[in-house]
C-alpha positions in Angstrom: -10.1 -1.9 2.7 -12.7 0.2 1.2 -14.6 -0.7 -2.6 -16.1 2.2 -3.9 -17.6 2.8 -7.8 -18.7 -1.0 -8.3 -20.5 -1.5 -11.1 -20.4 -5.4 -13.4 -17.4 -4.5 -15.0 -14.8 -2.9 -12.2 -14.6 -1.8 -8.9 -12.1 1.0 -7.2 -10.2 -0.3 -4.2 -8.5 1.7 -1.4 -5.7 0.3 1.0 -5.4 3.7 3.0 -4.0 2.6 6.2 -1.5 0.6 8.0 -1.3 -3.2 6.7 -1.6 -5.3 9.7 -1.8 -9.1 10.4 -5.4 -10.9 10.5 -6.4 -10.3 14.3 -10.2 -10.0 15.8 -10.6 -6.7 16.1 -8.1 -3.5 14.7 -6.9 -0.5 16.2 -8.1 1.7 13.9 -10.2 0.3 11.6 -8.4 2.0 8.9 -6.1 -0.7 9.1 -5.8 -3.4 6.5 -5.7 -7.3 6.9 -5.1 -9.7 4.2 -8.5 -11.4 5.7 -10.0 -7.9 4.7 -8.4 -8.2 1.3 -9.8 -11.9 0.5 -13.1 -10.7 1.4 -13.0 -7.7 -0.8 -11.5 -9.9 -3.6 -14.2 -12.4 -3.3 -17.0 -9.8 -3.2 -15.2 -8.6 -6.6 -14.5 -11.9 -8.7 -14.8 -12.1 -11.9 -14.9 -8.2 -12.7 -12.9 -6.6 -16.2 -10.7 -4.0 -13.9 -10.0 -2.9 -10.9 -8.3 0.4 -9.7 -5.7 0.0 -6.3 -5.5 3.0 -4.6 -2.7 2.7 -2.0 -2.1 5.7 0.4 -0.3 3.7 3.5 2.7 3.5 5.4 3.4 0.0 5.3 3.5 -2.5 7.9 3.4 -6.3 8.5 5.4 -7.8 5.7 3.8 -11.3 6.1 0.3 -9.6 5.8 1.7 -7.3 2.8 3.1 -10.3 1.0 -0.3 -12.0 1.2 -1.9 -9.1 0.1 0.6 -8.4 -3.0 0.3 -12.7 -4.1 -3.5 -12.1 -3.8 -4.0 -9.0 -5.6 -1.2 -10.6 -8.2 -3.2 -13.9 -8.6 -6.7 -11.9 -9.3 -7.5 -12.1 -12.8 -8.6 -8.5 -13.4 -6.8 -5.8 -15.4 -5.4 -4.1 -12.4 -4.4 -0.4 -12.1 -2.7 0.8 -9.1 -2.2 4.5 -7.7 -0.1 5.6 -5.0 -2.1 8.7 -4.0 -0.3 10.0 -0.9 2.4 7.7 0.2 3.7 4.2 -0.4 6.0 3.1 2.2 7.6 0.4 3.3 5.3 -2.7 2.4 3.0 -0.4 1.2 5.6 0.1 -1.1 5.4 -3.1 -2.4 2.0 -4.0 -2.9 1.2 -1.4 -6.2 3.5 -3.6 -8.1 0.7 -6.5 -8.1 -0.7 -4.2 -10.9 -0.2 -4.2 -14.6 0.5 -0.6 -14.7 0.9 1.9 -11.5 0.6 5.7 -11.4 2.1 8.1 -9.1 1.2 11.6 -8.4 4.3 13.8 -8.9 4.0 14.8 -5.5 3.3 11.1 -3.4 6.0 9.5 -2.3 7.7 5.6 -2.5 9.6 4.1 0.5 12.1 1.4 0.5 13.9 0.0 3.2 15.1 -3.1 4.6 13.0 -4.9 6.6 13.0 -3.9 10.2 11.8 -6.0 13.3 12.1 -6.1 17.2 13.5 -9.0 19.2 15.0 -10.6 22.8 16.9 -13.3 22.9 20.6 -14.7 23.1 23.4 -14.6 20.1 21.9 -17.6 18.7 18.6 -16.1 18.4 19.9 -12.6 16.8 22.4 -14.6 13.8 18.7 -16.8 12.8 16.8 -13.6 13.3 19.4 -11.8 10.6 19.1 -14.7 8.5 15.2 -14.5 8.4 15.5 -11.1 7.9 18.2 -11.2 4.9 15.7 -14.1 3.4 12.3 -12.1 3.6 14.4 -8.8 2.4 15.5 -11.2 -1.0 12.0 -12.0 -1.4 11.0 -8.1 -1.5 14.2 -7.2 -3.7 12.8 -9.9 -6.4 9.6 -7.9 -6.5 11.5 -5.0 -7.0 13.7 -6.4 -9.6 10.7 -7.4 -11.6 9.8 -3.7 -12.0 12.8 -2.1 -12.5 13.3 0.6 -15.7 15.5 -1.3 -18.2 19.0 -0.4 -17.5 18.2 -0.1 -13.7 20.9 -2.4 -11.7 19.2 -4.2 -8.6 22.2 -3.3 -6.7 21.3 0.4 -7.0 18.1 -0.9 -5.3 19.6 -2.9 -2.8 21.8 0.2 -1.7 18.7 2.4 -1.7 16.8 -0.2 1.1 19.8 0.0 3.4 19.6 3.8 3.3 15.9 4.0 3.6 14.9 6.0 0.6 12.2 8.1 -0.3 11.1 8.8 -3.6 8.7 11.4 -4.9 6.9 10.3 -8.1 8.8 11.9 -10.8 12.5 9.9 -8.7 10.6 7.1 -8.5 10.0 6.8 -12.1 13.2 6.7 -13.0 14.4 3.3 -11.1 11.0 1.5 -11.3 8.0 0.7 -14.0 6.0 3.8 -12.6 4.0 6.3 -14.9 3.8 10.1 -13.5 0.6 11.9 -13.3 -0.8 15.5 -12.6 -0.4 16.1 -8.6 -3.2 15.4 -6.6 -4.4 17.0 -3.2 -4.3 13.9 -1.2 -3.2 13.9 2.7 -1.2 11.5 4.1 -2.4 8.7 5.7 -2.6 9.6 9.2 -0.3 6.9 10.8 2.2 7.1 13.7 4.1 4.9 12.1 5.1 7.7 9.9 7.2 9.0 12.7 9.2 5.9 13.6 10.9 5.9 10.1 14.9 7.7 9.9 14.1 9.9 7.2 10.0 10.6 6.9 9.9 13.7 4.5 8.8 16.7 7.1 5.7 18.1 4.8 4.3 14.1 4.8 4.2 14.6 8.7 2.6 17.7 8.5 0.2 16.4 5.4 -1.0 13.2 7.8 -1.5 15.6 10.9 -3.6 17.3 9.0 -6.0 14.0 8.8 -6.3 13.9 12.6 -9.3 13.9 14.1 -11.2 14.3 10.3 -14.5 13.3 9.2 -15.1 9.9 6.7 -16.1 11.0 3.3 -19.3 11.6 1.8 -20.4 8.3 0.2 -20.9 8.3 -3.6 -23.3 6.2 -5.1 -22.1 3.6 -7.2 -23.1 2.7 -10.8 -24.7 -0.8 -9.1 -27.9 -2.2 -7.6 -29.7 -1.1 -4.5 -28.6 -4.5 -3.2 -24.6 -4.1 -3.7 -24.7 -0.8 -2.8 -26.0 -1.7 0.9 -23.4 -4.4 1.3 -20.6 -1.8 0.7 -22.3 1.2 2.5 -21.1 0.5 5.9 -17.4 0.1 4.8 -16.9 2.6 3.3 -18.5 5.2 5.9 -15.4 4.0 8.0 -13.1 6.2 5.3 -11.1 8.6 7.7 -9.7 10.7 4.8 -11.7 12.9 2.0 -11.0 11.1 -1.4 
């Protein structure tokens, strides 16, 4: 997780990678952990706003979930923005926000939760029962960001399809504001490719991102002193913002 523009009144925040559970090391350190998350958070407290900028394809839904109650329990005015693509958990995460934005041309992915598993009939009918409990737990975030008028069933029929939104559809089932499209590449993640129904010009937008180089840094309105402790993190950026 990346801060970027800190100054004493708000900071910019970028989730633009895969969300991942807390390990010791990543395997690309665009990746995301909720421990990465808490320590952004903390470095943050107490500030007037903060802007979410999510370009991810989702994930671990125990680490999203931690990530969505953390960003939901910070006090700051919180404005999220789905630049490339919002999938999957990453899909939930934005609605910790007061308000999100999406370009007309990023994309929203819901599903049902998915996982892999060995074990006897016993162990598949619990592991369908977890799974049907964690997926209720997603569709009541969902529900609380629904356009008036919007039945959760619709919703609920759209996860078992896999669906995926651009921000103009998007804005029409959930609490979503469009903007003006934005140039932004999509996260370069193969987990792009082990969705059903990926929209072929994201693949070909988070190809692009192979092999790039991180940003150039900009300078944030802060002290000398804050502006070292976020240096390092955010030359690890693998996409130009």
């Amino acid at each position: 997780m990346t801060v970027k523009n800190l100054t004493d009144k708000s900071a910019d925040l970028y989730i633009y990678g895969e969300i991942v559970d807390n390990t010791d090391w990543k395997w690309d350190e665009s990746d995301v952990m909720p421990d990465d998350v808490k320590e952004v958070l903390e470095s943050v407290e107490g500030l007037e706003t903060l802007n979410i900028y999510v370009n991810s394809p989702g994930g671990s839904v125990f680490a999203g979930l931690g990530i969505y109650n953390m960003l939901k329990r910070n006090k700051a005015y919180k404005t999220a923005y789905i630049d490339g693509v919002g999938a999957s958990m990453a899909s939930v995460i934005p609605f910790a926000a007061n308000k999100v934005f999406m370009p007309s041309n990023s994309f929203l992915m819901i599903h049902k939760p998915l996982t892999i598993a060995i074990g006897n009939a016993s162990d598949f009918r619990k592991l369908a029962e977890d799974l049907d409990t964690i997926e209720s737990g997603l569709v009541d975030i969902y529900k609380a960001n629904l356009q008036e008028g919007v039945d959760i069933e619709t919703i609920k029929q759209m996860m078992e399809e896999e669906t995926w939104l651009t921000g103009e559809e998007a804005a029409k089932y959930f609490n979503v504001e469009v903007i003006e499209s934005k140039n932004i590449a999509a996260c370069a993640s193969d987990l792009l490719n082990k969705y059903n129904k990926t929209p072929q010009k994201l693949l070909a937008q988070a190809g692009e991102t192979k092999g790039g180089q991180p940003p150039e840094i900009p300078k944030p309105e802060a002290n000398e002193d804050e502006y070292d402790k976020i240096k390092f993190q955010n030359e690890l950026d693998l996409l130009e913002l």
